[in-house]
Structure formats: structure tokens, C-alpha cells
C-alpha positions in Angstrom: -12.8 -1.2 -59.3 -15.3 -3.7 -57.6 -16.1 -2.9 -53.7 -18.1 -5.5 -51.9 -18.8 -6.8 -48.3 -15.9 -9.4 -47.3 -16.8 -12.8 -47.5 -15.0 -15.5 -44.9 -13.7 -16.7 -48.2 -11.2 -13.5 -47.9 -9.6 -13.8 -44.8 -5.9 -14.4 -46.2 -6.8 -11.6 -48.3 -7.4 -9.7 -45.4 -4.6 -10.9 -43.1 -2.3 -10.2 -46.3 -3.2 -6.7 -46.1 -2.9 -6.8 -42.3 0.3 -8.2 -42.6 1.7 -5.2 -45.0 0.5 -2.8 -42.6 2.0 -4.0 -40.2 5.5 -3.7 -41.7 4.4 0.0 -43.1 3.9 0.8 -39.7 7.1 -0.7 -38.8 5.6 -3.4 -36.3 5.3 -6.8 -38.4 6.0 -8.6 -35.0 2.9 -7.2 -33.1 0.3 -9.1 -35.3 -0.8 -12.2 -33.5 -4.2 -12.4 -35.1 -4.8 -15.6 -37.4 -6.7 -16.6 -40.1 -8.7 -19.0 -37.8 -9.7 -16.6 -35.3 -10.5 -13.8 -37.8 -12.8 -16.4 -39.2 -14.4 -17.3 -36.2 -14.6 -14.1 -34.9 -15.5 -12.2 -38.0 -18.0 -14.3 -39.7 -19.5 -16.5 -37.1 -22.4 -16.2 -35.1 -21.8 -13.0 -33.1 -19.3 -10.9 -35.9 -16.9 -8.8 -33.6 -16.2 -6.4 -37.0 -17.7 -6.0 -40.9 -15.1 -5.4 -43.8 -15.3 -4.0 -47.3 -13.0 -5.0 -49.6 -11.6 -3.2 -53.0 -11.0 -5.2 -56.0 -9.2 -4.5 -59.3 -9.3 -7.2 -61.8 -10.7 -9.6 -58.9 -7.1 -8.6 -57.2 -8.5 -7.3 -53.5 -5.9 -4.2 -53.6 -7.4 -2.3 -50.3 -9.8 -2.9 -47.4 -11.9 -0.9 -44.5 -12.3 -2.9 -41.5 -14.6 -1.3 -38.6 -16.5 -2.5 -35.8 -19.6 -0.5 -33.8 -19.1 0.8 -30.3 -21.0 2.8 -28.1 -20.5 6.0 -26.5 -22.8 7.7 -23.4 -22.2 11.1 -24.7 -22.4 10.5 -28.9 -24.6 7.0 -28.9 -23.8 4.5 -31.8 -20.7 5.2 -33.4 -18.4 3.4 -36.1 -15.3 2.5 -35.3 -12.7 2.8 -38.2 -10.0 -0.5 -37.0 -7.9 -0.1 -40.3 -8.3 1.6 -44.1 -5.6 -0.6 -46.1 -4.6 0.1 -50.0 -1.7 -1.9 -51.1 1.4 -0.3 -51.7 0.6 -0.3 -55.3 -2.3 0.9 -55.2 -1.9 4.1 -53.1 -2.3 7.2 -55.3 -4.9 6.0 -57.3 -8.4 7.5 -55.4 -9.1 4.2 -53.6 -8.6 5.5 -50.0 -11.1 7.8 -50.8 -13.4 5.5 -52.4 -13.2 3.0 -49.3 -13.6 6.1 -46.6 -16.5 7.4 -48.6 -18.2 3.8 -48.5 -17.8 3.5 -44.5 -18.8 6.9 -44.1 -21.8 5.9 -45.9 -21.7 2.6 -44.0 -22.3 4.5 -40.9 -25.2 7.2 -41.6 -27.1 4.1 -42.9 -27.0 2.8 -39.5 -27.7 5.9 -37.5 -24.3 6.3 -36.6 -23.3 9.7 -34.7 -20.2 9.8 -36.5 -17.1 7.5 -36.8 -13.6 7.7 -34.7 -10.2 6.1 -35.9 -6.4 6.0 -34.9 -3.6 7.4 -36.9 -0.5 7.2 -36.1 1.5 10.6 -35.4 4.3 10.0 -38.4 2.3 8.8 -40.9 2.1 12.0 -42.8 0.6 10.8 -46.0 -2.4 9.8 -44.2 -2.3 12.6 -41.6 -3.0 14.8 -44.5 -5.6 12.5 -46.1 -8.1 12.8 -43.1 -7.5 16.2 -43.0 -9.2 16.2 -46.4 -12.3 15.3 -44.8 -12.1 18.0 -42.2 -11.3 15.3 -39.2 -10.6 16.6 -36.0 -7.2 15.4 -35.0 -7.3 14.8 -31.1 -3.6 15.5 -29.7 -4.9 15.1 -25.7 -6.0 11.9 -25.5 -3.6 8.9 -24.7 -4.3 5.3 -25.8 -4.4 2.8 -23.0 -3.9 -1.4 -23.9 -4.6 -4.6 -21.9 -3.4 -7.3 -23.2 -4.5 -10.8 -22.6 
């Protein structure tokens, strides 16, 4: 198992993985992103996220996109967009391996601490973070804008 820093070279990689999310969490129609503006966005002058990527016999088989915010009452923290293992790779300690690495990722940078979204059926994961002691906030409610 090979992780590494994404490269814009892995952008369909990337998208592909984006893409079978998407249908995992049962919304393959609410991707809109493209290739083009993840490259532009991603690996231009001003990157709006970083990526690590997991690779098995140069096969990328799991990613962990994030992206810094900022918080008045914690300071720096990392935002955790999306922790992606292929379907056939689940199972096989590479969520862990990718979490560990961003965790990592973040104490390197003086991060606070890191915050991510989960959605309330997805068990399997649910349980995962729980691993890690995560506190699981019930009370807050996600609000969207979209443009």
C-alpha cells in the first residue's frame, strides 16, 4: 500500500471515487463537480482542498480529501470533505491508514483538531469514528446555499 499527496494527474481518479460515493450514499445525481474545475480549483494557484491518495499495485483504491477552515472559538482546524475506500477495498485497514495520515496531516499544521460529516445511516462508518473516540454531534443542523 503506497499513500502519497494527489497529483492533478489523479483527478479522474479522484472523481471516480467521488462518483462511487455518491451512489453508496444513494445520491449519484447531486455530483456536479467536474474534472476541469477540480483541476483548477484543486491544483492551481490558490488550492481550495489537499488530497491523499491510497494505492495498491499503483491501483488508487481510497482517498482523504480535506480543506482548512477557521473557527473563532478553536482557531485552525482541518476539515475532513470525504474518506473514500473502494468497495473492494473496505475491510482491509485502509480507512484507518488514511484517517491516521490526516490526523497526522493536521497536528503537523497546528491544527486544533479536525471536524467531518457522516451521514446518520451509514452505520459502518458510524462505528468506525467511534473507534477514534469522535464526538458525534446530534444538535447541530447543516444549512446549504447553492449557487
Amino acid at each position: 500500500m503506497n499513500i502519497r499527496k494527489a497529483t492533478i494527474e489523479d483527478v479522474p481518479a479522484i472523481m471516480e471515487l467521488v462518483r462511487e460515493l455518491a451512489v453508496y450514499e444513494k445520491a449519484p445525481e447531486e455530483v456536479t463537480n467536474t474534472e476541469e474545475r477540480m483541476r483548477k480549483e484543486g491544483f492551481g494557484e490558490h488550492p481550495a482542498f489537499e488530497c491523499i491518495l491510497a494505492e495498491k499495485d499503483g491501483t488508487v483504491v481510497g482517498m482523504s480529501l480535506y480543506y482548512y477552515r477557521y473557527s473563532t472559538w478553536k482557531g485552525r482546524r482541518l476539515y475532513l470533505e470525504d474518506l473514500i475506500v473502494t468497495e473492494k477495498a473496505r475491510g482491509t485497514g485502509l480507512g484507518k491508514i488514511l484517517l491516521d495520515r490526516t490526523i497526522e496531516i493536521a497536528k503537523e499544521v497546528g491544527c486544533s483538531g479536525m471536524m467531518w460529516q457522516v451521514l446518520d445511516w451509514n452505520t459502518p462508518a458510524i462505528e468506525f469514528y467511534k473507534k477514534y473516540n469522535a464526538r458525534l454531534d446530534g444538535e447541530w443542523i447543516n444549512c446549504h446555499l447553492d449557487f
